[in-house]
N, C-alpha and C positions, 0 to 999 in steps of 0.2 A: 656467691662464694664467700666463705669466710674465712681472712686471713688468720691463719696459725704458722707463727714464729716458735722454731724450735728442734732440738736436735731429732737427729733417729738412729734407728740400729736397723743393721741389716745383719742378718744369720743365716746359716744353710744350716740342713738336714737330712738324715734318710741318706738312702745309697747314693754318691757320689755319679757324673756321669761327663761324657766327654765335652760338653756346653755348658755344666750349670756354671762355670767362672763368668764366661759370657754374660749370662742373666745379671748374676751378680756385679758385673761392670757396668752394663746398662743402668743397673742401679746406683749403683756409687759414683761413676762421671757424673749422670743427669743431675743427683743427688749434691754432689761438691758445687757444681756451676747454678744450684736456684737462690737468690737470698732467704728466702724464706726459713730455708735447714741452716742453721747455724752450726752444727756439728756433725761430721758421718762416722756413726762409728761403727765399729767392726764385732760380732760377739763370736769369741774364737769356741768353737765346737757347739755349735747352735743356740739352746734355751739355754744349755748350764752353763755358758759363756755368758750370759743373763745374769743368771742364777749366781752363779763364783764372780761378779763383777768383774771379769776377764774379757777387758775392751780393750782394741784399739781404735786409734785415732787412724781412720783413712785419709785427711787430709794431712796428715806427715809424711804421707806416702808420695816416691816421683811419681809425677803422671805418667813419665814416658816409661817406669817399670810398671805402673799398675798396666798400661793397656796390653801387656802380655798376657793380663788375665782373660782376656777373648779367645783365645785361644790354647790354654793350660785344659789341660783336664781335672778331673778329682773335684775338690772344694779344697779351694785355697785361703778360707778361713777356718777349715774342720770342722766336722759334720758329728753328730750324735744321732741316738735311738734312746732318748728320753720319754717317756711317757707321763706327758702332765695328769694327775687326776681329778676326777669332778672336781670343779670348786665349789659344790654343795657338799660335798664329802669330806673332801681336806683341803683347804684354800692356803695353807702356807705357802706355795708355791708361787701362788698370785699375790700375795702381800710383798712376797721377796720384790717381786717383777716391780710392781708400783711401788718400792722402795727405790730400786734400782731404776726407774725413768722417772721420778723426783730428781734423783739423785744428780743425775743430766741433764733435768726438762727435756726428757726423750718425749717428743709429739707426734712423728711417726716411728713405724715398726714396720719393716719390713723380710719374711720369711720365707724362703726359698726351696725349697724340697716336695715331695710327693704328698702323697692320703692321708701317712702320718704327720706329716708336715702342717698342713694344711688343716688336721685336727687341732693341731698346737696352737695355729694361728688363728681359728676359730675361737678358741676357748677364750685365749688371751683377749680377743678383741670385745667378747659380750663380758666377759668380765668388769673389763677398761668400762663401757656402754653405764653396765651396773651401779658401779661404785663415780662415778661421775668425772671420770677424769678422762677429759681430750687428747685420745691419740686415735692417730690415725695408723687403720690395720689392713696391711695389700697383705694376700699371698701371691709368690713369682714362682707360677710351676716349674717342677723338674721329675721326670722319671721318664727312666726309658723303656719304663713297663709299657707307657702310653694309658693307662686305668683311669687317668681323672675326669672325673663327672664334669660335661657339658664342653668341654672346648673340643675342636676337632681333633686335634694331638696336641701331643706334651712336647716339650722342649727337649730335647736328649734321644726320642724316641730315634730319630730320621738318620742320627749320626750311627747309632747301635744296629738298624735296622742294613745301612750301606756294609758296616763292616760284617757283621752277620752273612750278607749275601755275596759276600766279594772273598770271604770265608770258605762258603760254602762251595761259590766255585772252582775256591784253590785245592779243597779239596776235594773236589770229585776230580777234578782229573790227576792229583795223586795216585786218589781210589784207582782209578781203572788205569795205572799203567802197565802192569804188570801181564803175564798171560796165565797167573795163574789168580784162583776166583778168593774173593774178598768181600765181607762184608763192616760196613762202620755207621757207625752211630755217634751221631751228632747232637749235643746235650745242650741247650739253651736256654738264658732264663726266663721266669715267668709261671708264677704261684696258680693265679688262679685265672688270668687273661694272657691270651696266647700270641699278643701282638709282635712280640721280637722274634719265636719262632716261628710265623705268617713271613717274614721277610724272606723265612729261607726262597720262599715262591718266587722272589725277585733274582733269583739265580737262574731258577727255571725259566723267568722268561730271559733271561740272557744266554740260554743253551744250554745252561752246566749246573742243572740241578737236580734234586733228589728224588729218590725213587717213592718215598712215601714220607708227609710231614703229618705230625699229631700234636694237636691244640688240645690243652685244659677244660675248651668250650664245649669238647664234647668226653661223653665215659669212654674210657680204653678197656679192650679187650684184651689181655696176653695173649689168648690162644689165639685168638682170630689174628693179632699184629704176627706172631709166629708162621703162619701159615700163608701169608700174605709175602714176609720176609723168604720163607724155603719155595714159594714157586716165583719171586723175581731170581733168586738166586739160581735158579734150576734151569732158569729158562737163559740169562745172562750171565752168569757167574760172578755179577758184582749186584751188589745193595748196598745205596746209600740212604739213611733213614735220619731226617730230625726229629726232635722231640724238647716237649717242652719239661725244664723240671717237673709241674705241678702236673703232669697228667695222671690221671685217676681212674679208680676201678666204678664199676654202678653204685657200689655201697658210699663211695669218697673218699677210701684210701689212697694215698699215693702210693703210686708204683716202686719210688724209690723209698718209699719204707720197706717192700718187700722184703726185702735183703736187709734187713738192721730195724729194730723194737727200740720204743722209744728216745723218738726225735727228740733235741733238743728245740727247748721254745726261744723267742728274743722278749726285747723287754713288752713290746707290745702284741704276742703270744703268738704270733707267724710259727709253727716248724720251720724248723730250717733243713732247707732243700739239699740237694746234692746225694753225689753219686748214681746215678739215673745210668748214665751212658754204660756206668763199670757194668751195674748191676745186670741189663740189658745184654750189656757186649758177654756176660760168662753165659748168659741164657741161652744165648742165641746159640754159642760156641757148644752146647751142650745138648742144643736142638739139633745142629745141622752139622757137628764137624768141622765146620769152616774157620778158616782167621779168621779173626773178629777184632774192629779195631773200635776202642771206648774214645771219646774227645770229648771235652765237658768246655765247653768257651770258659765257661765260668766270669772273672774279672775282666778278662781281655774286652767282653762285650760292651763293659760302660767307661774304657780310660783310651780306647784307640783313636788319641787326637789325631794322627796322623792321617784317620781313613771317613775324617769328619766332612759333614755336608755343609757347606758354604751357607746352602739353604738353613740348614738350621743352626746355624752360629748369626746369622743374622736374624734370625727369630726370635733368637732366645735374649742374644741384646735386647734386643723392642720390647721386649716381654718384661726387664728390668727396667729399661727407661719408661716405658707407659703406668707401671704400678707409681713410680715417684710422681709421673705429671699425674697422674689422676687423684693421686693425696692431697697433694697441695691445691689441688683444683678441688677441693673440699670433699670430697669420697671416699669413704671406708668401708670396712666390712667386706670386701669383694675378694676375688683372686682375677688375677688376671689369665685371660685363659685365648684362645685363635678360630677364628671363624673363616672357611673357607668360600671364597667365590672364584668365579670364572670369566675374563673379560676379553672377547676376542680370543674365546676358547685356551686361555691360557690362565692359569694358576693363581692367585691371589689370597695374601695370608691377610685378615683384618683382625684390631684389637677386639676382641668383646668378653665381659668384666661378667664374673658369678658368683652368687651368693655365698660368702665359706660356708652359710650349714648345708646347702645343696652340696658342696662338694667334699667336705669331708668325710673320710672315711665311706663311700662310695663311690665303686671299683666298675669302671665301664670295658665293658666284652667285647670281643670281638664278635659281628654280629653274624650270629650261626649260618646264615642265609651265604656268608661269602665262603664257609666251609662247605665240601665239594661232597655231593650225594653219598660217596664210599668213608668220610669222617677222613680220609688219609692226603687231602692236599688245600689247596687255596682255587677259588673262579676270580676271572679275569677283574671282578668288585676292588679286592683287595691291591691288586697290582695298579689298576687306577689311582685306590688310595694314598699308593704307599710312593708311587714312583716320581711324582712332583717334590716331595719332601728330601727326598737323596740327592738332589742336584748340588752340582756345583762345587769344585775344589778348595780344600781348606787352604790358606794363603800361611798356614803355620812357617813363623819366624823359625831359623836355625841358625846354630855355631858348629863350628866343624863339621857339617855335614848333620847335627843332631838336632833334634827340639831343643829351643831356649825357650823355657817353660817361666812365669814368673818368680820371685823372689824376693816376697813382703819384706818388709822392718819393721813391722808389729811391735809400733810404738804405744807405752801402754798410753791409752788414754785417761784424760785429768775433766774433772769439772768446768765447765768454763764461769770463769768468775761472773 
C-alpha cells in the first residue's frame, strides 16, 4: 500500500433516495476520523459543485448534527444531472476538475449516485490515471431503480421496494371496500428495469396484493392488458393493476407516450416518464365503464424515510464507509457494490468492489426467468430476492411527533494552508 496524504470530496447525483444520506455518512465519519484525509469536503449539487468551486468543509460540521444524515432522505448535499463529455471530445471540464483538486490537493474522490453517476466517476477517474495525477476514485451506489451492473442491489432499492409494497397494501384494501366495482392502477418507477414495480409481489405475498403487475422486461400488450383487466373485473368487480412507467409496446414505444407526442428529453436523453396510470386509468374507463382510479407513486417512492429498511440504511452506511477504507488502503477505479451469501441459511450482505467501466452506464434487469409464464406477475425467485433486504425498522429521530431531518451549515470551504 502506498501512503496518500490528502484531502477529498465527496458529491451525490442522480435521483435522490430514502438512504443515499446514509451512504454519504458512512463516508464522511470514516472519512473525518482517518489521518490520512486532511480535509472532507462536501461538493454542493454534485460535479458542478466541482465545477462552481462550491465546497464545503464537512469537518465544520457538529458530528452529532451530521449523524442525522443516516437517516434524512433526498441528498443533503444536492444532487445534479450533469452530463460530463468525452474528454477526447471536449476535456474543459476535466481541466476545470484537476484545477479544482490542485486547488485542495483533493487525492480522493468520492461519487455517490446511480449509471449516470457512475459514468461521471468513471470518466473523471481515467482521466486523473491519463494526465498523471494521484487521486483516488470510489463510486458509492445509489438507485433505487436497482440497475447497476454486478452487485446484488443497490442501496436505496430495499427502502423503495418496502414502501412500494406496504403501498400497495394500503391500497388494495381501499380498492375493495366499497360494494360497488372499481378498478386502479398503480404507476411505479422504472424506465427500462422493472425492479421497484417486482416489489409490488411482496404485497401479494403478504395477502393484499394485486391482480395483475407489468415489468418493462417484457413488451405490453393494450389490448391483451384490457381484456385481462374486463374479465378480473367481471368476475370480481375490483382490479388492482401495477405497472411500470417504462412498459412498452413490441416496437419500444412507451405506453405513456400513447397519450402525448413528443416527450421531453433530460440532460442525459432519458424521456421523461410519467402519466402512465392517467393515461391507462381514461382507457380502461372507456373500455369498461367502470371507476377507474389513476395513482402515479411518483416521488413518494424514493423520500419515504419514514417506511425505510433498517436493512438498508445499514448497508448503505458500509457501502460509504468501505469506498473511504478501500482508498486509502491504495484502490481506485472501483465502485463499491454487495455480494449476497447465506450462513446457517440466513442472509448475509458482503463488500465486493467493480470495475467503473463494467458498471457504467450498464443497466442490469430483472431476470425474465422470475417473470411469471402469463408476463402479468412475479415467481416465488424474486420474493426470495427481495424480502431479506426490507427488514428491519427505521430508528428515524423525531420532534414533536415529526422527522428531525438533518440541517447542514455549509460552511464554505478554504484551502488548507
Amino acid at each position: 500500500m502506498s501512503q496518500l496524504k490528502g484531502a477529498c470530496i465527496i458529491g451525490q447525483s442522480g435521483g435522490p433516495s430514502a438512504v443515499i444520506n446514509a451512504s454519504a455518512y458512512g463516508a464522511i465519519k470514516t472519512a473525518l476520523e482517518n489521518p490520512d484525509i486532511t480535509q472532507v469536503l462536501g461538493a454542493l449539487h454534485g460535479i458542478k459543485g466541482v465545477l462552481d468551486d462550491d465546497l464545503i468543509d464537512m469537518g465544520k460540521e457538529d458530528p452529532t448534527e451530521l449523524a442525522y444524515m443516516k437517516y434524512t432522505p433526498s441528498s443533503a448535499l444536492g444532487s445534479c444531472r450533469y452530463k460530463l463529455a468525452d474528454p477526447d471530445e471536449d476535456d474543459t471540464d476535466y481541466k476545470r476538475i484537476l484545477e479544482i483538486f490542485k486547488k485542495y490537493n483533493v487525492r480522493y474522490f468520492f461519487y455517490n449516485g446511480g449509471n449516470d453517476s457512475m459514468d461521471t466517476c468513471n470518466k473523471i477517474s481515467k482521466f486523473m490515471l491519463k494526465n498523471g495525477y494521484e487521486c483516488r476514485v470510489m463510486g458509492i451506489p445509489k438507485t433505487i431503480d436497482n440497475d447497476l451492473y454486478g452487485t446484488d442491489h443497490c442501496p436505496g432499492f430495499a427502502s423503495a421496494a418496502k414502501y412500494i409494497a406496504t403501498s400497495v397494501m394500503e391500497v388494495y384494501r381501499d380498492s375493495t371496500v366499497y360494494d360497488t366495482g372499481m378498478i386502479t392502477v398503480v404507476e411505479c418507477m422504472g424506465r427500462h428495469a422493472g425492479w421497484l414495480t417486482a416489489a409490488a409481489a411482496l404485497a401479494g405475498f403478504a395477502g393484499d396484493g394485486a391482480d395483475l403487475i407489468y415489468l418493462p422486461e417484457k413488451d405490453f400488450d393494450l389490448a391483451a392488458f384490457t381484456e385481462k383487466v374486463k374479465a378480473i373485473y367481471a368476475r370480481q368487480k375490483k382490479c388492482l393493476v401495477v405497472v411500470s412507467e417504462g412498459i412498452h409496446d413490441k416496437d419500444g414505444k412507451f405506453i405513456s407516450e400513447y397519450g402525448s407526442a413528443n416527450a421531453a428529453k433530460d440532460a442525459f436523453g432519458h424521456t421523461q416518464l410519467g402519466g402512465l396510470a392517467s393515461f391507462l386509468a381514461n382507457h380502461l374507463k372507456a373500455e369498461t365503464g367502470a371507476k377507474v382510479r389513476g395513482i402515479e407513486l411518483s416521488l413518494l417512492q424514493r423520500c419515504a424515510a419514514h417506511c425505510a429498511s433498517q436493512t438498508d440504511i445499514d448497508e448503505s452506511f458500509s457501502a460509504g464507509k468501505a469506498a473511504v477504507e478501500n482508498a486509502v488502503a491504495g484502490i481506485t477505479d472501483k465502485m463499491v457494490g454487495f455480494e449476497r451469501t447465506y450462513v446457517d441459511g440466513k442472509y448475509v450482505c458482503n463488500i465486493k468492489l467493480f470495475n467503473l467501466t463494467d458498471v457504467a452506464n450498464t443497466e442490469k434487469k430483472v431476470p425474465v426467468e422470475w417473470i411469471n409464464e402469463t408476463g402479468d406477475g412475479l415467481t416465488q425467485d424474486f420474493i426470495d430476492y427481495a424480502l431479506p433486504l426490507i427488514q428491519g425498522e427505521t430508528q428515524l429521530p423525531k420532534e414533536n411527533s415529526l422527522p428531525r431531518f438533518v440541517r447542514l451549515a455549509k460552511v464554505k470551504a478554504e484551502p488548507m494552508a
